[in-house]
C-alpha positions in Angstrom: 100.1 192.6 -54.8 100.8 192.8 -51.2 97.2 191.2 -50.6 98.1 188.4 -52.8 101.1 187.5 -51.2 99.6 187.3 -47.7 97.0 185.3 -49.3 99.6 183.2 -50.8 101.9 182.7 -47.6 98.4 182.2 -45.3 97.7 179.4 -48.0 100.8 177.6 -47.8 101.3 177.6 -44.3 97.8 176.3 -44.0 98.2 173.8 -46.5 101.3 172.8 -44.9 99.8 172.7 -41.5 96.6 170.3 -42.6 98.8 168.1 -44.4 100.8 167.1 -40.8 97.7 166.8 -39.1 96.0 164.8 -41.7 99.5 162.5 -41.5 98.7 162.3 -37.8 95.1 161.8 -38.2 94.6 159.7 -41.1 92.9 156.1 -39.1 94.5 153.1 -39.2 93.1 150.1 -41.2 90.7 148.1 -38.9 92.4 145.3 -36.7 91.2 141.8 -36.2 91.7 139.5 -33.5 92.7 135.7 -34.4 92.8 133.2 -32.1 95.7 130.7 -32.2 94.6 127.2 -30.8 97.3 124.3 -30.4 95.9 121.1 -30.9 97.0 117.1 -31.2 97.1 117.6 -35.2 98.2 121.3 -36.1 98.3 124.9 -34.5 94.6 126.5 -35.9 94.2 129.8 -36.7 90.3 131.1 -35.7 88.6 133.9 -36.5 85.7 134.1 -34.3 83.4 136.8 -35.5 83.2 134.8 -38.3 83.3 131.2 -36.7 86.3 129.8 -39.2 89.8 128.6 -39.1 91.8 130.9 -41.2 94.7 128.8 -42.0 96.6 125.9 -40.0 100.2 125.4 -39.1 100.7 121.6 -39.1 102.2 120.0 -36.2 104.8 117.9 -38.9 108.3 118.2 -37.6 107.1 121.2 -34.5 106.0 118.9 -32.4 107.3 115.5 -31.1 104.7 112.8 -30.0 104.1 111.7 -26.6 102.0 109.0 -24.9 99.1 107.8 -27.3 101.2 109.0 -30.0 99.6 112.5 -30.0 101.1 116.0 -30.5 101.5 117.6 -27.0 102.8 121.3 -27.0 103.9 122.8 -24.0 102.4 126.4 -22.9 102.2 129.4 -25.2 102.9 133.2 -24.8 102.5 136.1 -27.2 105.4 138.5 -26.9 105.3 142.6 -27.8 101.8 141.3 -30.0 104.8 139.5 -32.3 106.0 135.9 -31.6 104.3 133.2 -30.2 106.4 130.9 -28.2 105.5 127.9 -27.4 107.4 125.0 -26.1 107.8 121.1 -28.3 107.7 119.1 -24.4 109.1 116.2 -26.1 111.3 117.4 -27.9 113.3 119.3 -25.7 113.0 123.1 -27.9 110.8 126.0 -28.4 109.8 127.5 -31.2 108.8 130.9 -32.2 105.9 131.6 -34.6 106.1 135.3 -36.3 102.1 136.3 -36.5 102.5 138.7 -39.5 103.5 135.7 -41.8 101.8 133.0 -39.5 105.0 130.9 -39.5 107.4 129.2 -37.5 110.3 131.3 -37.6 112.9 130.3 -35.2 113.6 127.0 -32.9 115.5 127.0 -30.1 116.7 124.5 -28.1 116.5 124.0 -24.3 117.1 121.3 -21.5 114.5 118.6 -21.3 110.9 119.0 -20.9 110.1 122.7 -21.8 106.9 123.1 -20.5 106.1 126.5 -18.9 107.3 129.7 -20.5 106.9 133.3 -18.9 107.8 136.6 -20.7 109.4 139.4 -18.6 109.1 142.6 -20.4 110.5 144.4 -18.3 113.6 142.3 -19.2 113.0 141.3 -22.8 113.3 138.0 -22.0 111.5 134.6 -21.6 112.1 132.1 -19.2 111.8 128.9 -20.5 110.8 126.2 -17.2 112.0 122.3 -18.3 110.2 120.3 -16.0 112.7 117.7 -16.6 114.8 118.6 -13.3 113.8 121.5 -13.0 115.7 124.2 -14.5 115.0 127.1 -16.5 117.1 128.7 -19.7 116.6 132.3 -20.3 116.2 133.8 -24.1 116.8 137.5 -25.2 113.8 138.4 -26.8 115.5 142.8 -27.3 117.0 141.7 -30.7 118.1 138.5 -32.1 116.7 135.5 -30.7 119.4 134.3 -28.1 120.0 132.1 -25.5 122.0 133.4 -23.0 121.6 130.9 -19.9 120.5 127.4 -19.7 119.7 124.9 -16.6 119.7 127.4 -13.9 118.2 125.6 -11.3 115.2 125.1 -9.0 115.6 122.8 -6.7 117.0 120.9 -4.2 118.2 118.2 -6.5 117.8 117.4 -9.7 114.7 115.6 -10.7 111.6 115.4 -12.3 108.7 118.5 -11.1 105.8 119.8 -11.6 106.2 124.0 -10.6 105.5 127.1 -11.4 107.1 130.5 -11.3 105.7 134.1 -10.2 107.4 136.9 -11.3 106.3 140.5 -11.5 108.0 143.7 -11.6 106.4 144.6 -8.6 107.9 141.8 -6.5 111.3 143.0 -5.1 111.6 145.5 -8.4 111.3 142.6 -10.7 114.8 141.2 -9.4 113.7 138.1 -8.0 111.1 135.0 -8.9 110.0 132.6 -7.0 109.1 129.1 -8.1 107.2 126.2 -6.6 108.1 122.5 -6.6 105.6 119.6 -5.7 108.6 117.7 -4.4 110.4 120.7 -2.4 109.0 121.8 0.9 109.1 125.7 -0.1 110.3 127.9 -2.4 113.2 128.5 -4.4 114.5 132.0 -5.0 115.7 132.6 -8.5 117.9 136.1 -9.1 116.0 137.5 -12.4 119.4 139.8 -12.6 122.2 137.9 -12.9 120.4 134.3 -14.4 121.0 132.9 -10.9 120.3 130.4 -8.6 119.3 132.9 -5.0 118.2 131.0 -2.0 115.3 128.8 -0.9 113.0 129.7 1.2 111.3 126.3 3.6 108.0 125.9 5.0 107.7 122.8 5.5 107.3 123.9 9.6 103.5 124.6 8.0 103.1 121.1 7.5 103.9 122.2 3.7 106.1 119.1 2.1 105.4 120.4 -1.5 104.5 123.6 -3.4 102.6 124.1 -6.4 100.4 126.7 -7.6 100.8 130.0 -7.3 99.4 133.4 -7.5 100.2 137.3 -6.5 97.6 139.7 -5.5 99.4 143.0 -6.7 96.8 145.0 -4.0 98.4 144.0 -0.8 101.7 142.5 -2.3 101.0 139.0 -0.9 101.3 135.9 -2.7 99.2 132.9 -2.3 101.0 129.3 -2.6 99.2 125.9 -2.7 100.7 122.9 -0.8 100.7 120.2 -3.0 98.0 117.8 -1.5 97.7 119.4 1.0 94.2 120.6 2.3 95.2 124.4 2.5 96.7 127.7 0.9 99.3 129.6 2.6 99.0 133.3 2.0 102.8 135.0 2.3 105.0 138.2 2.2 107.3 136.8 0.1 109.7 139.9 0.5 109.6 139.2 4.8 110.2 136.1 4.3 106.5 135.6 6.3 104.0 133.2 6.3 100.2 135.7 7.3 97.7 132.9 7.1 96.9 129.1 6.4 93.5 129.0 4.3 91.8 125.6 5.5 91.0 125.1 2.0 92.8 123.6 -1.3 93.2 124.6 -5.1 94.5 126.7 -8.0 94.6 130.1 -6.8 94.2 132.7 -9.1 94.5 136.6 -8.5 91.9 139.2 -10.6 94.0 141.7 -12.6 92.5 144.9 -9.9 94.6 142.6 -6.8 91.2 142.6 -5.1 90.2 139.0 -5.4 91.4 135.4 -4.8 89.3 132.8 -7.2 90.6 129.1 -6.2 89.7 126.1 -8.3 89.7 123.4 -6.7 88.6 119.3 -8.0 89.1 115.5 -6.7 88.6 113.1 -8.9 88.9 109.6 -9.1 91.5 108.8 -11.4 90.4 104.6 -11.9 86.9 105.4 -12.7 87.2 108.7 -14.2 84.4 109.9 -11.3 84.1 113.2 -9.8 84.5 113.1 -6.0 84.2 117.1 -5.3 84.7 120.5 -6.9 84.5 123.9 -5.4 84.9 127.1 -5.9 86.6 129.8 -2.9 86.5 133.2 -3.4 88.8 135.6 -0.8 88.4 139.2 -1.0 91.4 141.2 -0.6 92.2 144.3 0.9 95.2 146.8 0.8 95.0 147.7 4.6 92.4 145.0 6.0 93.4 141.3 6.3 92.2 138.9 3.7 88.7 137.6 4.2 86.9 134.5 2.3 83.7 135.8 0.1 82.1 132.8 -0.6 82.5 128.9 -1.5 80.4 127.1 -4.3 80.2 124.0 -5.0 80.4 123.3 -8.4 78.5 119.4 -9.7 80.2 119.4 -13.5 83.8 119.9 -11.9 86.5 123.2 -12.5 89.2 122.8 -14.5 90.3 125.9 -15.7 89.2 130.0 -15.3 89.8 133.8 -16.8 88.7 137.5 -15.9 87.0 139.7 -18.1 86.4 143.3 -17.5 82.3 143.8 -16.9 81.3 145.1 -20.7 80.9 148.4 -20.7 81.8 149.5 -17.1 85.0 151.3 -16.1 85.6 148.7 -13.2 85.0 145.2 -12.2 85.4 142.0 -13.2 83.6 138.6 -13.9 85.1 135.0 -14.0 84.6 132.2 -16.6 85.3 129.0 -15.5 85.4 125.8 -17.6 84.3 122.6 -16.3 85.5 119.2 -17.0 82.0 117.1 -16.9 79.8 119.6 -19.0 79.0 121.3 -21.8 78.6 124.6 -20.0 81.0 127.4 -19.1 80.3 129.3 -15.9 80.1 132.7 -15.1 80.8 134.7 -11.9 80.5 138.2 -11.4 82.5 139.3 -8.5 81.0 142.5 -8.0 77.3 141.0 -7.8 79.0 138.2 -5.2 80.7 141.0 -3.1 77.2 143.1 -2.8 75.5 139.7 -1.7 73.4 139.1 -4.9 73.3 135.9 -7.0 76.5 136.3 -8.9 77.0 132.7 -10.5 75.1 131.4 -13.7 76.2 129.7 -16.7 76.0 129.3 -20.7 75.5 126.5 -21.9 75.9 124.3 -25.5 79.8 125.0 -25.4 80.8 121.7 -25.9 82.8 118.6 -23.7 86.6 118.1 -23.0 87.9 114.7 -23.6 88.2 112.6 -20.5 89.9 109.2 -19.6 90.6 106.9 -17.1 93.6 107.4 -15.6 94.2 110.8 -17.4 90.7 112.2 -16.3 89.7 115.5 -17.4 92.0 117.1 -19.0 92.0 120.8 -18.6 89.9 123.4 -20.9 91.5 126.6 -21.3 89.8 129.6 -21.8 91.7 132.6 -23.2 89.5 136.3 -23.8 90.5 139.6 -26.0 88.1 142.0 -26.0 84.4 141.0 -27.4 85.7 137.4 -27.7 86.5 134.5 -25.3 87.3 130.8 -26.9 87.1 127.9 -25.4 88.3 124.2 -27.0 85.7 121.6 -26.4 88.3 118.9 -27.4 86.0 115.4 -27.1 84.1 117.4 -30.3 87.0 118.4 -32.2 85.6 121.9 -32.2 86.1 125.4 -30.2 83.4 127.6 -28.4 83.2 131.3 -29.4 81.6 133.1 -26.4 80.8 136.9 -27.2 82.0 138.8 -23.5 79.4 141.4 -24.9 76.5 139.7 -24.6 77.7 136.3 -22.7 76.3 134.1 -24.8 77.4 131.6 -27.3 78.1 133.2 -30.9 78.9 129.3 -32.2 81.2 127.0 -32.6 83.9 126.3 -35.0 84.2 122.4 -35.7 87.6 121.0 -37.1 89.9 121.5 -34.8 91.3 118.7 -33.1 91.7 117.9 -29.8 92.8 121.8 -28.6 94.6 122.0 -25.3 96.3 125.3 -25.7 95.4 129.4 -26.8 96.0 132.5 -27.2 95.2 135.5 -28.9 96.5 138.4 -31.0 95.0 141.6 -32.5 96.9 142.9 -35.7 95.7 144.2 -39.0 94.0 141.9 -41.4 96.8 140.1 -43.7 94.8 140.5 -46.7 93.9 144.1 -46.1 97.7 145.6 -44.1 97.6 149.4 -43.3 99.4 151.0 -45.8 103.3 152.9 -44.7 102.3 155.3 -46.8 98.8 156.1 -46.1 99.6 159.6 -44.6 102.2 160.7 -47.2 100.2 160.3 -49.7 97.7 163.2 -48.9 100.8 165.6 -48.5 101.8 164.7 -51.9 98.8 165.7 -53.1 98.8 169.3 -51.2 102.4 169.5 -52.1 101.0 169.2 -55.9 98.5 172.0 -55.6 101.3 174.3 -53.5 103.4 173.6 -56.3 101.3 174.6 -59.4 101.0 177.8 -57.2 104.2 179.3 -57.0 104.4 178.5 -60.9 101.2 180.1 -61.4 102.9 183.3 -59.0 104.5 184.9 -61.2 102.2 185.1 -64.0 99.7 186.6 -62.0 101.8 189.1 -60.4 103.2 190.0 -64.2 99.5 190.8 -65.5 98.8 192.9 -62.2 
């Protein structure tokens, strides 16, 4: 009997054992990734392996028409894989899509002009830029939707802007941000804390008389600001106050996601006859300890408009660059390590498609958002998007149908019509629970005929 009750105990504790660890292990449904793409008629919902629109959100009431009497959105961010904000510019709200039910949700309003948003995690807020007169209203994202301060300002005095804002928690502990204003000689200090106005901080002594761009290379902690038509970048140390070098060049400056690169875009065009006049690319490599040094320049024939990084496929390290270009159908491609060793780095696909262009709104700009195997790209004079596969960098196809697309983003969550199931790991404990149950009834009976 004793035998049988060690074999009995040994069973149940490893019953009960596998059962946890099957909880623990048991995989979770596959995710998908969808790309949300905001265009002149409706918010389209892509799948790209698959090259289809999954559903729409129409643009209806969300959106209020601008010049040409077309829908024109603000940007967009994606907040803890969630909500999607994105801002109505003339309509003076945001609104807040849930991505689980593919819905608008919530709207929100805000001063005049929303057009730039930034999420602050480390805050659980997002700051909502009105471009208006510059001024920014703060909602907490932590539980219910909530505005908590409006029209903080960014300026000198109220008026229209075009600016940006850089804020990371590595800049001064994620207390302070610093925006740009193409009509302000400098920057203006916001205190990310207390929702408050902080100081302003003028360079116009660098022959700076407007500020615009803006990017942070988290490596050596500088920040890189572009004078708004001007013919140079100023690199800074924000914290000091410190201006470290004038770059003798111009453009958007953007920072790879390592710190250890500088990509600016830079274009001219002619905005009467809708002609290109010059487009480069300048590349600065950064160090921690080392000053700043320029790479390379390229000049570009079919125009930059707009760029992202991509992790190399399959390599721990490194990064390439994909850059849309205004007059093309092409997307290019620049691998940073390649450039850095002094090999050909640059080449491009092709077949992707044109953005629309006018006189006297030339180009507009072609975003390019990537998540993992997938990059998209709206070609917006085709009504269509480009699905580029980052594994292979070629064109997978294109998805026709969506019209005129000027903003993206992406999220990765379970497929709706397949959702994990809550219960998924429960279920196989039931069933060990079953068997330890039949037994202890079956115990005694045993026992009685030994």
């Amino acid at each position: 009997m004793s035998s049988f009750l060690t074999l009995l105990i040994g069973f149940t504790c490893f019953a009960n054992v596998y059962c946890n660890v099957l909880r623990e292990a048991l995989p979770v449904d596959g995710t998908t990734t969808v790309f949300y793409v905001f265009g002149s008629e409706a918010i389209y919902i892509v799948e790209p392996e698959n090259k289809t629109v999954l559903s729409t959100i129409e643009a209806g009431d969300l959106c209020t028409p601008g010049r040409g009497s077309y829908c024109f959105f603000g940007t967009e961010i994606l907040v803890r894989n969630e909500l999607i904000f994105f801002g109505d510019y003339g309509g003076s709200r945001v609104h807040v899509i849930d991505v689980r039910k593919r819905k608008v949700v919530e709207t929100i309003a805000t001063e005049p002009r929303p057009y730039d948003l930034y999420y602050l995690p480390w805050l659980e807020e997002v700051w909502v830029h009105a471009w208006f007169q510059s001024t920014f209203d703060v909602i907490d994202v932590s539980g219910n939707l909530e505005k908590t301060h409006k029209a903080i300002k960014a300026h000198i005095t109220p008026g229209w802007t075009h600016g940006f804002m850089v804020a990371n928690k590595e800049i001064e502990d994620g207390k302070v941000g610093y925006v740009t204003h193409f009509r302000n000689p400098g920057l203006h200090q916001l205190d990310l804390t207390t929702k408050s106005y902080k100081d302003f901080h003028n360079i116009s002594d660098q022959g700076c008389h407007g500020t615009f761009y803006i990017a942070y290379s988290s490596l050596n902690k500088h920040t890189f600001v572009e004078c708004f038509r001007a013919d140079f970048i100023l690199e800074m140390d924000l914290t000091k106050e410190q201006v470290i070098r004038k770059w003798n060049f111009s453009g958007k400056p953007y920072a790879s996601p390592d710190g250890r690169f500088i990509v600016a875009l830079y274009i001219s065009i002619n905005r009467t006859t809708n002609q290109l006049l010059d487009s480069k690319i300048h590349v600065l490599r950064i160090s921690e300890n080392e000053p700043t040094s320029i790479l390379k320049t390229f000049d570009i024939p079919s125009g930059v408009s707009r760029l992202v990084f991509d992790k190399k496929a399959g390599q721990q390290s490194g990064y390439v660059v994909y850059i849309s270009l205004h007059f093309s159908d092409k997307i290019a491609i620049l691998d940073l390590d390649e450039l850095e060793s002094g090999r050909d780095a640059l080449r491009y696909i092709e077949g992707v498609g044109f953005v629309q262009t006018t006189p006297y709104s030339p180009a507009t700009a072609r975003p390019l958002f990537v998540s993992g195997r997938w990059l998209v790209s709206p070609a917006s004079a085709n009504d269509s998007v480009a699905i580029i596969d980052t594994s292979t960098q070629k064109l997978h196809g294109m998805v026709p149908g969506v019209v005129k697309g000027r903003g993206l983003l992406a999220v990765s969550l379970p497929p709706p019509s397949s959702p994990p199931s809550p219960t998924a790991g429960a279920e196989g404990k039931l069933r060990f629970n079953g068997i330890l149950t039949l037994v202890m009834l079956l115990a005694p009976i045993i026992l009685h005929g030994r």
